[in-house]
C-alpha positions as a printed Julia matrix, in Angstrom:
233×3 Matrix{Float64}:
  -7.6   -23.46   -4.88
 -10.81  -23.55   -6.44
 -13.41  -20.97   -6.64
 -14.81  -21.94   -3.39
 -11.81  -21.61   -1.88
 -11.83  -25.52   -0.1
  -8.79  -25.44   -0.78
  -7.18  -22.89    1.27
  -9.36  -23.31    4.73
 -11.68  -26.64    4.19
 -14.93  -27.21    5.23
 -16.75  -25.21    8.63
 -15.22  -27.47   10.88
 -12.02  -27.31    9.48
 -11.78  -23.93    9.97
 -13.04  -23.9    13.43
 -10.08  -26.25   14.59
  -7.44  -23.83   12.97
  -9.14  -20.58   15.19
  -8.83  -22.78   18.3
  -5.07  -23.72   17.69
  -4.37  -20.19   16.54
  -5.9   -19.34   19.92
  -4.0   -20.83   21.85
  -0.42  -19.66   19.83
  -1.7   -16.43   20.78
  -2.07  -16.73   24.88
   2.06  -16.93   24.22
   2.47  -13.98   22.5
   0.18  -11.05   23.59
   2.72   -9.73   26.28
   5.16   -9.06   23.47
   3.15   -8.03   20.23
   0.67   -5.12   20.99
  -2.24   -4.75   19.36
  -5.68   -2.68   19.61
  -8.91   -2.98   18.34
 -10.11    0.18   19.93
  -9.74    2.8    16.68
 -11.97    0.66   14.44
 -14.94    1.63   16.4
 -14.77    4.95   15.32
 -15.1     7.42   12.09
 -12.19    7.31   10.19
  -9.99   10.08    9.52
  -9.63   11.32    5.84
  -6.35   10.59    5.72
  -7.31    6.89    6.53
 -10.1     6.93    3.94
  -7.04    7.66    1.55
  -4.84    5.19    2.56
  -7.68    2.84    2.0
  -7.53    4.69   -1.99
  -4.17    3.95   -2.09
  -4.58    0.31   -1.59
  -7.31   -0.3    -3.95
  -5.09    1.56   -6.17
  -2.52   -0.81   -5.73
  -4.73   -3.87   -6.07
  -6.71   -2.55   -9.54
  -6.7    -4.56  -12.34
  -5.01   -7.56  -10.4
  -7.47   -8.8    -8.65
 -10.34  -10.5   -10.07
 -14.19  -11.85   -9.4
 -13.52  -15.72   -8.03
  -9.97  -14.96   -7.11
  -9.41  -16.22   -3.62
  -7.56  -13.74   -1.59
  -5.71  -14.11    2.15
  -5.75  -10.44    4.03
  -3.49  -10.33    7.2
  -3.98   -7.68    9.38
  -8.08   -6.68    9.46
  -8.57   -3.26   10.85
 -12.18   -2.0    10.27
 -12.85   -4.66    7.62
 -13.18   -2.37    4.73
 -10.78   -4.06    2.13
 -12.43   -7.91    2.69
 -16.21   -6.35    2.49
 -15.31   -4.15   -0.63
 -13.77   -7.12   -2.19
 -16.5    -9.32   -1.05
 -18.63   -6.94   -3.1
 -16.94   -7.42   -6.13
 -16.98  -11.34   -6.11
 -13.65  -11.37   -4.48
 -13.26  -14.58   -2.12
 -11.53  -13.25    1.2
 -10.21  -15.11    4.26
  -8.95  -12.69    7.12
  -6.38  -13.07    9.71
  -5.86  -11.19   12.32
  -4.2   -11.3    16.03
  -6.78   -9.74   17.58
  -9.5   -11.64   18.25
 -12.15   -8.19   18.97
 -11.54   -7.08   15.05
 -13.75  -10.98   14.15
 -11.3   -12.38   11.76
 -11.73  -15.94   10.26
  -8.92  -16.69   11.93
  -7.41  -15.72   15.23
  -3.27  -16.03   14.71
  -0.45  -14.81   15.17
   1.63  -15.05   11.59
   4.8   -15.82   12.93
   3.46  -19.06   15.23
   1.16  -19.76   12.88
   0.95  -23.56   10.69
   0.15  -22.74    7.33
  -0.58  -25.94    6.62
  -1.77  -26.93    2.76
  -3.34  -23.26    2.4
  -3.06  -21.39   -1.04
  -4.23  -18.76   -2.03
  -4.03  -16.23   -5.4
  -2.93  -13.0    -3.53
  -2.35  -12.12   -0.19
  -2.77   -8.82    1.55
  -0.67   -7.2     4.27
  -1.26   -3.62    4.96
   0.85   -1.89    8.05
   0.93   -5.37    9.27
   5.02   -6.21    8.99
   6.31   -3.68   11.22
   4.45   -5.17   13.69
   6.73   -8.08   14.21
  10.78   -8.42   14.18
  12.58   -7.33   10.77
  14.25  -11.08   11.14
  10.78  -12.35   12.15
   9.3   -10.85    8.54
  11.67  -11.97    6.35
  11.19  -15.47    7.79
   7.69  -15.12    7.51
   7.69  -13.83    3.63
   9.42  -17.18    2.98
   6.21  -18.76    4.42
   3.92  -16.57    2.22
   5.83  -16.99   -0.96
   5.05  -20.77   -0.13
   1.2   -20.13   -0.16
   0.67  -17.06   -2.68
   0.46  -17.85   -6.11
   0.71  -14.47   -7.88
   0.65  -11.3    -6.17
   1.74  -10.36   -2.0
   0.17   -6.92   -1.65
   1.82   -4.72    1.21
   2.6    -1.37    3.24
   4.91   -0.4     5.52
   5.73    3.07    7.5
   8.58    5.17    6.61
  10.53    6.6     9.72
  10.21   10.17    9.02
   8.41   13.0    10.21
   6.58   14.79    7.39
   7.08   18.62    7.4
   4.81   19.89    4.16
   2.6    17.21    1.79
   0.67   18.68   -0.4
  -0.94   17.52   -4.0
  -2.0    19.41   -6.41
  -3.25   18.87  -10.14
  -2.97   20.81  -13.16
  -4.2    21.08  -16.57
  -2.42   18.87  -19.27
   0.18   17.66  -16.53
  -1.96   15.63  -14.32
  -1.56   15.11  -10.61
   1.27   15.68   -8.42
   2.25   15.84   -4.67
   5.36   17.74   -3.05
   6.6    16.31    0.13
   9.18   18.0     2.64
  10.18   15.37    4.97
  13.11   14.45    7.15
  14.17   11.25    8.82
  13.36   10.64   11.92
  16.09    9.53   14.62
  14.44    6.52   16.2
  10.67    4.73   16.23
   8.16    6.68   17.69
   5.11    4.28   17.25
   5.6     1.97   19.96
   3.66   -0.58   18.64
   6.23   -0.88   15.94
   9.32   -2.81   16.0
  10.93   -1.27   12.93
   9.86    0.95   10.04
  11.5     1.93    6.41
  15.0     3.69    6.89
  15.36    2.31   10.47
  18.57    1.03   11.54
  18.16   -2.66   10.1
  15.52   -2.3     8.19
  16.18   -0.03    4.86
  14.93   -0.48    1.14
  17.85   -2.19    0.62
  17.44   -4.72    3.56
  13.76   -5.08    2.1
  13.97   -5.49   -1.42
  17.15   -7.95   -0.81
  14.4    -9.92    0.96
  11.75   -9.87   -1.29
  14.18  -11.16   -3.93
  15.64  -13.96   -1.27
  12.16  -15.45   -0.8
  11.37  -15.54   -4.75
   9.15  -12.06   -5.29
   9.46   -9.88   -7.69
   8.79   -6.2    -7.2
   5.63   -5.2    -9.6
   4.74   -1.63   -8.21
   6.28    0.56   -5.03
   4.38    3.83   -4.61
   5.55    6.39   -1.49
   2.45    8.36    0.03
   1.69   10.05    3.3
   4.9     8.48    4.53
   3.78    5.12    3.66
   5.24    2.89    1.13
   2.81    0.72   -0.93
   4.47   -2.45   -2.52
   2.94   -4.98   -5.14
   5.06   -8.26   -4.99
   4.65  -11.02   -8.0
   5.38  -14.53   -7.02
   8.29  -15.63   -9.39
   7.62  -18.79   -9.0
   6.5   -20.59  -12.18
């Protein structure tokens, strides 16, 4: 892809034709994948503002100015206009067509086409879908992402005590009491870390199935954070 990114969604009308077919995938699906646009219209929570730390965390030093960049899942748009303000190209997918992504889709209908891009970012986007329906669909993305898949996913656990703390000479540090939880209470998910189906082993076995290596996994406010590098040479 080059630095205008032509490569990974073409010229205007190009682009345009891919939201219409998307569109129509998506008449197919909305009875059985939920979705809401309704939180991003208001103030943000400070937990949420950290989340959106923890990602940029995640992403520092591997992103870079000109690097074109594919984020699934929009929410309130802050990661693609941050990264937009740092020279970052972005392209954003989403299902819902209320959150004004570039393109309306649903991943797992969706024709990739000849898209490629440098990284691609998926935050609390997978449990959205099937476990089977994921793994699938990280084949597809390992087909389009040249170096790094950027992710989170949910753990199933109720958190009892988190708190972190940081002290002189020892740095920062968090204790967490937590316990796992018996079934899914979100129902908007269809699975979530430690599920029946879906544990770290199921996951990283598919990371390493569809040719990613694991970079960086980092477990916060019951969240786990996962860098991915493409192994593919």
């Amino acid at each position: 892809m080059d630095k205008n990114g032509t490569d990974a969604i073409g010229k205007g009308e190009e682009v345009s034709t891919m939201k219409e077919s998307a569109a129509k995938n998506l008449k197919s699906r909305e009875t059985t994948y939920c979705f809401s646009s309704e939180w991003i219209h208001s103030l943000e929570s400070e937990e949420h503002w950290r989340l959106y730390w923890q990602q940029q965390q995640l992403m520092k030093d591997k992103i870079e100015v000109g690097h074109c960049v594919l984020e699934i899942g929009v929410g309130s748009g802050f990661n693609a206009n941050y990264l937009r303000s740092k020279g970052v190209e972005v392209t954003t997918m989403d299902i819902d067509a209320d959150k004004q992504p570039d393109i309306v889709a649903n991943i797992i209908d969706f024709d990739w086409g000849e898209m490629r891009f440098d990284h691609v970012l998926a935050f609390e986007v997978f449990e959205h879908i099937p476990f089977a329906e994921f793994t699938r669909v990280l084949g597809q993305l390992a087909a389009i992402c040249k170096s790094r898949l950027f992710l989170s996913v949910p753990k199933c656990e109720r958190v009892w005590f988190d708190l972190e703390f940081r002290l002189p000479l020892i740095g920062r540090h968090r204790l967490t009491l937590a316990s796992k939880r018996s079934r899914i209470y979100e129902p908007h998910h269809f699975w979530e870390l430690g599920s029946p189906g879906a544990t770290s082993r199921d996951l990283h076995s598919a990371f390493v199935q569809h040719g990613f290596q694991l970079e960086d996994e980092v477990v916060k406010s019951s969240r786990v954070f996962i860098s991915l590098k493409s192994a593919k040479p």
